[in-house]
C-alpha positions in Angstrom: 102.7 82.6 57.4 103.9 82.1 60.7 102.5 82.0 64.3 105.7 83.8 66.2 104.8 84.4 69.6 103.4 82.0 71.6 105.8 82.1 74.1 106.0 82.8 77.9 109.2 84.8 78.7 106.8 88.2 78.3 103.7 89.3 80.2 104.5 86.8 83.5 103.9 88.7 86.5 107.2 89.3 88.6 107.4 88.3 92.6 107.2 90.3 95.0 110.2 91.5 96.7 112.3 89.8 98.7 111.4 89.7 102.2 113.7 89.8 105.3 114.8 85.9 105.9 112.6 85.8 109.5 109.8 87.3 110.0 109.1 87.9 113.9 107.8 85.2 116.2 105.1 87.6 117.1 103.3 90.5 114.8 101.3 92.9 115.6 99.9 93.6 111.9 96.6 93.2 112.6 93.6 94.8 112.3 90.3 95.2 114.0 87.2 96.5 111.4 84.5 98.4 113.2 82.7 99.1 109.8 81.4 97.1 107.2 82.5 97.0 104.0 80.5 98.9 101.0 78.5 97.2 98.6 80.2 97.9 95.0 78.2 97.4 91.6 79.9 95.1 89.0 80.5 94.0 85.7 78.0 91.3 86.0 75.1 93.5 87.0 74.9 92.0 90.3 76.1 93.6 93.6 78.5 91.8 96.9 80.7 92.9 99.8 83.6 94.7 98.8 83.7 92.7 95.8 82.8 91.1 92.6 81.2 87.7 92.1 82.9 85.9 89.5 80.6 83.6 87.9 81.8 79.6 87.8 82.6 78.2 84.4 80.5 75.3 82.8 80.6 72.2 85.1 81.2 74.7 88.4 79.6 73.5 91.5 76.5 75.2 91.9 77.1 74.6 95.9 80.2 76.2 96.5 81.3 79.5 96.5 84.9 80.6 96.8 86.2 83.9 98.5 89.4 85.3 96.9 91.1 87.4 99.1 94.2 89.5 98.4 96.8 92.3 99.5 96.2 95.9 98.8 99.1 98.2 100.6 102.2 98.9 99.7 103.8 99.9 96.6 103.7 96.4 95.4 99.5 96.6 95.7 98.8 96.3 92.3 100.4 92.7 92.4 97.7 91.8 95.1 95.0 92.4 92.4 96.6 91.0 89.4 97.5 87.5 91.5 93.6 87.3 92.9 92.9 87.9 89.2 95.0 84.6 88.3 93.4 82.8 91.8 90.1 84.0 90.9 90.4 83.0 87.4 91.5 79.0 88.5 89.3 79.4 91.2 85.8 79.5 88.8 87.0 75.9 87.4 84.9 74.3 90.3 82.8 77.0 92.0 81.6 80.9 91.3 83.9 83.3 93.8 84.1 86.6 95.0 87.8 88.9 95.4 88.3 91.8 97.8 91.3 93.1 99.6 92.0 90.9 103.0 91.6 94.1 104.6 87.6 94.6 104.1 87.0 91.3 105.9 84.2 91.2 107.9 83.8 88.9 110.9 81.5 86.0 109.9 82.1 86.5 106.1 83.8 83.2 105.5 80.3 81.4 106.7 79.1 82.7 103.7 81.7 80.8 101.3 82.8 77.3 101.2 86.3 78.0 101.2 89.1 80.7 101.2 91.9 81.7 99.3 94.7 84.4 100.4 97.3 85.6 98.5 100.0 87.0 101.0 101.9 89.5 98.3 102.8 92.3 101.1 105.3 91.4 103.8 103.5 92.4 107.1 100.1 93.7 105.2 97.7 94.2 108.5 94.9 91.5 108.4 91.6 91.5 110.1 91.9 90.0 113.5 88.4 89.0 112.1 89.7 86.8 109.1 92.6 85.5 111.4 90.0 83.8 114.1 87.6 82.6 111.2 90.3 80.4 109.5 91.4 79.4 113.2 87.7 78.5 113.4 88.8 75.4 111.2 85.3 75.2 109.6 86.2 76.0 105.8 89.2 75.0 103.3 91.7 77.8 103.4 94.5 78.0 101.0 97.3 80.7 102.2 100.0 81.4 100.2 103.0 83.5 101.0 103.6 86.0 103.3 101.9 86.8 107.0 101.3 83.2 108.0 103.1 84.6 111.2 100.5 86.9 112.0 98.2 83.8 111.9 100.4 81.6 114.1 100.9 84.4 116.4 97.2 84.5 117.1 97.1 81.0 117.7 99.5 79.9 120.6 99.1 76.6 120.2 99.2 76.2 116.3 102.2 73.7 116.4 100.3 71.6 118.2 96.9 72.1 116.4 98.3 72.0 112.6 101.3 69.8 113.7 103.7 72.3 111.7 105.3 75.4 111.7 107.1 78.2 109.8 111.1 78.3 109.8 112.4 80.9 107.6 112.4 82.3 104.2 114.9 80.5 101.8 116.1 82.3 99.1 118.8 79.5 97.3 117.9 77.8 94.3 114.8 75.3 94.5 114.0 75.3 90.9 112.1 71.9 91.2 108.6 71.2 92.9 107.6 67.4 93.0 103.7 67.0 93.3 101.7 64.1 92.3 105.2 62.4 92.0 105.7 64.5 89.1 108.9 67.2 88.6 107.6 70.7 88.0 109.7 74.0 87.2 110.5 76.8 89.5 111.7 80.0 87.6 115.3 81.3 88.9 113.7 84.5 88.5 111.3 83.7 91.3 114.5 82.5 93.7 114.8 86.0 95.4 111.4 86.4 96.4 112.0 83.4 98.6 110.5 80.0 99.8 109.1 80.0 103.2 110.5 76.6 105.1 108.3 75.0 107.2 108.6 72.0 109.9 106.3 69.5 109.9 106.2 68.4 113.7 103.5 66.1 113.8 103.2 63.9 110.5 99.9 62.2 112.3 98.0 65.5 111.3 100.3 67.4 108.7 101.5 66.6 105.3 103.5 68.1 102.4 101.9 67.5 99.3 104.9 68.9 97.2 108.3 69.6 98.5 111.0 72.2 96.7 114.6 70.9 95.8 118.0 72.1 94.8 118.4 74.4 97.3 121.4 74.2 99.8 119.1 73.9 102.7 118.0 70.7 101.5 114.1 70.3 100.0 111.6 72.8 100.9 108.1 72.1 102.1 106.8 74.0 98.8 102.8 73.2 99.9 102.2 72.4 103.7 98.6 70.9 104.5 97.0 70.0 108.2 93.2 70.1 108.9 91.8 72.9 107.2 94.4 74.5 106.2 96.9 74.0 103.1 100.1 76.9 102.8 101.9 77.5 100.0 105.5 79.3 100.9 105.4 81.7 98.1 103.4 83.5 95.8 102.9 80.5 92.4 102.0 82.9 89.9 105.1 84.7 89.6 107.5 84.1 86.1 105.6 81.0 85.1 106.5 79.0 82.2 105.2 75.1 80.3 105.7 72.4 83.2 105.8 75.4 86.0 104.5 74.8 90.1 101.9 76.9 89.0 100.2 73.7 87.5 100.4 72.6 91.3 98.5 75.8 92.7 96.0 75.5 90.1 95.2 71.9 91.4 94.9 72.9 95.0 93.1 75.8 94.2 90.2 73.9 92.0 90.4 71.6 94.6 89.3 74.2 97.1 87.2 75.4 95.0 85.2 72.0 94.2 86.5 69.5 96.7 84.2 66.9 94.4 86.0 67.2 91.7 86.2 65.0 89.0 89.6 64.1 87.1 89.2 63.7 83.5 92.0 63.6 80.8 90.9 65.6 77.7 93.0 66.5 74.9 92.6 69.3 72.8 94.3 69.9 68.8 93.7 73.2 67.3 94.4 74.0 63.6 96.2 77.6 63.7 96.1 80.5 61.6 93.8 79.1 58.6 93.4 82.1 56.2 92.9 82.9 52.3 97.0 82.2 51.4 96.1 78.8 52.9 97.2 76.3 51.1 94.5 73.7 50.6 96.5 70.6 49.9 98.4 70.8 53.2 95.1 71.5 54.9 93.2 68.5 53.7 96.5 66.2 54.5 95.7 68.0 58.4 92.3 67.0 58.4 92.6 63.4 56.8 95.0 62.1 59.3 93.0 63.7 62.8 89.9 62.1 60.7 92.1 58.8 60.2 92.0 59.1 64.1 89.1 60.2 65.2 90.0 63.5 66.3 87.7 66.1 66.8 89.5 69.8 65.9 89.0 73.2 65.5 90.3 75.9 62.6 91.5 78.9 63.5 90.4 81.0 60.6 91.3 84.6 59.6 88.9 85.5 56.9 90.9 88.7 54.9 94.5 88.3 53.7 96.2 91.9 53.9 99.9 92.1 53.0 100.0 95.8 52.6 103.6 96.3 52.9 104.1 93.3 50.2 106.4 91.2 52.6 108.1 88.1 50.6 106.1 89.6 47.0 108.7 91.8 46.2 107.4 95.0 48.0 103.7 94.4 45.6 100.8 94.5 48.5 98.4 92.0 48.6 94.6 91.2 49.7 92.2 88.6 49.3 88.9 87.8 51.2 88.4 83.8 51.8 85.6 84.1 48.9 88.2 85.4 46.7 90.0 81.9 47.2 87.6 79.1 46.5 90.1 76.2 46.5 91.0 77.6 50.1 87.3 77.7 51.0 86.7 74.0 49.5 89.3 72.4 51.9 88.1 74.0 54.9 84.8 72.6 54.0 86.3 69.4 53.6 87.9 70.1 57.1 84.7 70.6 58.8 83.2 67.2 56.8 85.6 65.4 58.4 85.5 66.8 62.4 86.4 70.3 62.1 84.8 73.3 63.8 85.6 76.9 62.6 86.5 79.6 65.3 87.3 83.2 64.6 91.0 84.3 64.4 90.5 87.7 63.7 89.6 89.8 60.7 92.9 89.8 59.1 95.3 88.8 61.9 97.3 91.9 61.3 97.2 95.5 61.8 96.4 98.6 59.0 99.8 99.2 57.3 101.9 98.7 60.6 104.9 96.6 60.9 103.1 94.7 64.2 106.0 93.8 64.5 107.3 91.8 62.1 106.2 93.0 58.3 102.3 93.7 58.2 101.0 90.1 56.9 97.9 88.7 58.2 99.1 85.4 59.8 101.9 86.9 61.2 101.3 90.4 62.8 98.9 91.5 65.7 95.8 92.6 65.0 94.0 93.8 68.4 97.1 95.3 70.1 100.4 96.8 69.3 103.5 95.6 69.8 107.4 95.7 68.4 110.3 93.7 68.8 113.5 95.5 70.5 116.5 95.5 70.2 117.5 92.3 72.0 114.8 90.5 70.1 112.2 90.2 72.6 108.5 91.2 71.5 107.4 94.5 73.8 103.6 94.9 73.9 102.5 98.3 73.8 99.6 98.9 74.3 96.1 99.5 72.4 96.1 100.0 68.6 95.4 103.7 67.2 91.6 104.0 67.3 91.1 101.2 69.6 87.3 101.4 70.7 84.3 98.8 71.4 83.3 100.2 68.3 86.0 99.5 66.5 86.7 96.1 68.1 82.8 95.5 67.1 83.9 96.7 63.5 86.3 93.7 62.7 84.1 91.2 64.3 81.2 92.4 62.0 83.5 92.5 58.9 84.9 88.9 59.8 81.5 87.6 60.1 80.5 89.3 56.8 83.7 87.9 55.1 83.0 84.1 56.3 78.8 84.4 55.2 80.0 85.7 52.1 82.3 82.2 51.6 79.6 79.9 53.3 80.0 79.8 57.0 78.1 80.6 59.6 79.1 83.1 62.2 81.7 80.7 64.6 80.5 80.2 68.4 84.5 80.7 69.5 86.7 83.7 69.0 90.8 83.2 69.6 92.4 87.2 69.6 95.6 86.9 67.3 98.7 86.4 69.3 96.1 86.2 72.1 96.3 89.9 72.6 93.6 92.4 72.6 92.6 95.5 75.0 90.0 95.4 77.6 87.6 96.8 76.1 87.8 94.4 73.1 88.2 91.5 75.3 84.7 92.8 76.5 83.5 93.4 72.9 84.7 89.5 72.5 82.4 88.8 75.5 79.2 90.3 74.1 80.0 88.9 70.8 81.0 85.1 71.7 80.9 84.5 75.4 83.5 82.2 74.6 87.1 82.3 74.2 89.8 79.7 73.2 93.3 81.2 74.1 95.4 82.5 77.1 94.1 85.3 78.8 95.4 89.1 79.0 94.8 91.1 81.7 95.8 94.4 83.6 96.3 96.0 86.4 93.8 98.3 87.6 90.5 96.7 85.9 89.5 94.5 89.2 89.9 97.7 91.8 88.8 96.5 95.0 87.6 93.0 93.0 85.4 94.9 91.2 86.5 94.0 87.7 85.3 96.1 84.6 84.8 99.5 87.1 89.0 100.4 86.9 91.5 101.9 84.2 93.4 99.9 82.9 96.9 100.0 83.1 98.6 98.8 79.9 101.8 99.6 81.4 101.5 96.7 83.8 99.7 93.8 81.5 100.3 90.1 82.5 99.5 86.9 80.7 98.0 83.3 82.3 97.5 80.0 80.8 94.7 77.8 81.7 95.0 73.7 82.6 91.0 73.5 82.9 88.0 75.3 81.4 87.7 78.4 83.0 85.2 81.8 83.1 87.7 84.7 83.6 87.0 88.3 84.3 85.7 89.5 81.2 83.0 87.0 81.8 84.1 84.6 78.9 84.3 81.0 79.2 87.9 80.3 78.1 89.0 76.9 76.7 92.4 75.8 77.4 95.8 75.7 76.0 98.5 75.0 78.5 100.7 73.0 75.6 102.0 75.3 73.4 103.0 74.2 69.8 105.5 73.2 67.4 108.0 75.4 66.7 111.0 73.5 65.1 113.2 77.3 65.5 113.7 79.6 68.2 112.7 82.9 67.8 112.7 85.7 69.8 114.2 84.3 73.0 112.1 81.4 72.6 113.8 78.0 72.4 112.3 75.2 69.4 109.6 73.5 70.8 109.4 70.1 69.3 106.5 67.1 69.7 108.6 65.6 72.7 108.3 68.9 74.2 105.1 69.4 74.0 104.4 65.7 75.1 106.2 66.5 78.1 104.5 69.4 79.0 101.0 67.4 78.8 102.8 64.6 81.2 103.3 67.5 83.9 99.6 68.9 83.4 98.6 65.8 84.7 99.3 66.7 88.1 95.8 68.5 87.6 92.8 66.9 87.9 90.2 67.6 85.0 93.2 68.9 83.3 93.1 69.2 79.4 96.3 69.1 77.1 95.6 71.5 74.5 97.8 72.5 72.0 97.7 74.2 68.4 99.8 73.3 65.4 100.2 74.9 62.2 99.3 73.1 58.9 102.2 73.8 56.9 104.5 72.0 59.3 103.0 68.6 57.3 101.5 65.6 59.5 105.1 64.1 60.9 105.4 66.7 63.8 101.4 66.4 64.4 101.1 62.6 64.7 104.1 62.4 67.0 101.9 64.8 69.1 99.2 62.9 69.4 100.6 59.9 69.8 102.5 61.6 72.4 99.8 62.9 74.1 97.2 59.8 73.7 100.5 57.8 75.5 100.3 60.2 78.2 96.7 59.2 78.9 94.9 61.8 77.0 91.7 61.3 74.8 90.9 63.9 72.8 87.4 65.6 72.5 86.0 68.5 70.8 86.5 72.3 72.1 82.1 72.3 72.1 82.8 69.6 75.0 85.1 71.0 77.1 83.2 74.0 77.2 80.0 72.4 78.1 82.0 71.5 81.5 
């Protein structure tokens, strides 16, 4: 029973591509509206310009409200969506928001919003003269990332001497480390070519660089570049992010913008992964005896029905067993929840019908939601929706699961965790309905937010994309998500993926603490023993951690 992908070389979105090295010193890119934009029904029954709201998670600021806008021309649009998904998504930490293209901006909008985001994905994507003279205006945080900060600096003659900065030139060498918070954070190689906008501070009276790029031949980068209202970001942070990545830094100054009064909290999170009926109960009492020895809240991961149709590792005989079937398995759980533990759903049977899903059919290793294989290089391809995938159908296994734990004792869990975090939209929304609360790392894809609207598109499961979460978070399927930005234990690689070991993980939670109200949440599998978990926690109560249960991070 193995937990094989958790992972992040698949599903990260790609950059945009590369620009020319300087833009002009003047653009003409922009726009003038001389309509209004439509109202659009959404997913959450309610109605906004051009948009969707996006409800804040537990703990939001009821006061603020965020306005996500993005890029939406080009052949690269659909990357304008999916990176105001991933803003949007940080974004509802500490405030609801709303996403629409840049280019349905209507003068006066930003009044109505106590601060802005832009995403600049397209090289020379015409803005709104409108949005241009409203951040100019200098009355709300703005956070602009990437491209067509010349367009704003050409409407602003004097701008150096306003902001005390200015933009140099894209650099495309290799800055591979961002330092924020006096804390070293990865830059992907892959993201290199996309470039690094340089800027020049030229007044450090008024203007700051709260993170700065090295190990480039030009010398360190301005990554983030902050004066009065306005913070830049000189590329897009939510391209081929990994553990430890600058995308931890974004996700600060975008919660920040989001709820400037936030408050910074160090929360730990442990969860107990892939808990079925070929459990075995001895290692799962020694689990819940040491966090207990501790004091450690934690949550199960539980799978309910044991399928091994194929008969992997029993000599080709299938398999099956529902938790009742199993009482010694069903007594140590309830000796896990005696001594801290909650129960969340993992599934029905954490595998798929008689599919290899892509390793060999057994619950506890194979996907149950989606399908996927592993190629030919070893990398695991997600393809798409399983046959007969439905909200019926996704409503079919949550039922059945539910059944399978009454029939051993439980009660219905309040938390659901997809297997392999992987599900379609539609049982993503299924989830929603069901739970309202998630514990994992979101899927999404392109084409279900057109326009911000998100739940009125296709979507396109050729183009999905994953994101982890340092904070709580309610993403757009309208769950609240808890965290987990750790990772786990994995003492061997496996496809692609290097070991992961305690000190790794430790690590990781000492870089997520560049984020304020950040929680270091990881999940560990009981028949690794205790060694590997109490270095963990040690580890991560070092770091500065306490841990808490998953029922109080997601009460905000």
């Amino acid at each position: 029973m193995t937990e094989r992908v958790g992972g992040l070389a698949g599903n990260v979105l790609p950059a945009p591509p590369a620009p020319p090295a300087r833009p002009a010193a003047t653009s003409s890119r922009t726009t003038q509206r001389t309509s209004q934009p439509g109202v659009i029904s959404t997913v959450l029954g309610t109605s906004a310009q051009a948009g969707t709201n996006g409800g804040g998670a537990p703990g939001a600021r009821s006061t603020q409200k965020t306005l996500v806008l993005y890029d939406s021309t080009g052949p690269w649009a659909w990357l304008g969506e999916a990176y105001a998904v991933q803003a949007g998504n940080l974004a509802s930490h500490g405030s609801s928001y709303v996403m629409h293209p840049v280019a349905s901006y209507a003068a006066g909008e930003l009044a109505g919003y106590t601060g802005v985001i832009y995403i600049g994905s397209t090289y020379d994507e015409p803005i709104p003269v409108a949005f241009l003279d409203d951040v100019l205006a200098g009355s709300r945080p703005v956070l602009w990332m990437a491209h067509n900060i010349w367009q704003l600096t050409a409407r602003a003659p004097s701008f150096r001497t306003t902001y005390g900065w200015t933009w140099v030139q894209y650099d495309f060498g290799a800055a591979t480390t961002v330092r924020y918070e006096n804390t070293d954070l990865g830059r992907s190689p892959l993201a290199t070519p996309s470039g690094l906008m340089i800027t020049s501070i030229t007044d450090p009276s008024i203007a700051s660089a709260p993170a700065v790029a090295t190990g480039s031949a030009a010398g360190p980068i301005n990554w983030a570049t902050r004066s009065r209202n306005l913070t830049y970001i000189g590329e897009v942070p939510f391209s081929y992010v990994d553990h430890g990545d600058r995308y931890l830094a974004a996700a600060d100054l975008i919660s920040h913008v989001a709820n400037p009064a936030l408050v910074d909290r160090k929360r730990a999170l442990v969860r107990i992964e892939d808990v079925g009926p070929d459990a075995e109960p001895g290692e799962l009492r020694a689990v819940a005896d040491y966090l207990r020895s501790q004091n450690i809240p934690f949550t199960i991961a539980v799978y309910p029905r044991f399928e091994n149709p194929l008969g992997a590792d029993n000599n080709g005989v299938p398999e099956a067993a529902n938790l009742a079937q199993r009482p010694q398995v069903v007594s140590a759980l309830k000796y896990m929840v005696q001594r801290g533990g909650t129960i969340l759903m993992h599934g029905y049977t954490h595998q798929f019908g008689t599919l290899v899903n892509p390793y060999d059919g057994r619950s506890g290793n194979d996907f149950e939601f989606y399908l996927a294989h592993v190629d030919e290089s070893d990398n695991v391809v997600y393809d798409g929706p399983v046959p007969g995938d439905s909200a019926a159908w996704a409503q079919g296994r949550i039922s059945s699961a539910t059944s399978a734990l009454a029939a051993a004792g439980f009660p219905k869990p309040a938390v659901f965790e997809p297997p392999h975090y992987a599900a379609s939209a539609v049982d993503y929304e299924v989830v929603q309905q069901n739970f309202g609360k998630r514990y994992d790392r979101g899927l999404y894809f392109a084409g279900y937010c057109p326009n911000g609207a998100c739940g009125t598109g296709t979507p396109r499961y050729d183009r999905i994309y994953g994101q982890y979460f340092p904070y709580l978070v309610r993403d757009v399927y309208g769950s609240v998500v808890a965290p987990e930005a750790v990772g786990n234990v994995e003492p061997e690689p496996f496809n692609n993926h290097p070991a992961r070991l305690p000190a790794d993980l430790v690590k990781t939670a000492q870089q997520l603490r560049v984020v304020d109200d950040g929680v270091a949440s990881f999940f560990y599998h009981p028949y690794l023993g205790t060694g590997y978990l109490q270095q963990t926690v040690q580890g991560l109560r070092n770091a500065g951690y306490a841990f808490v249960s998953v029922g109080t991070v997601m009460a905000g």
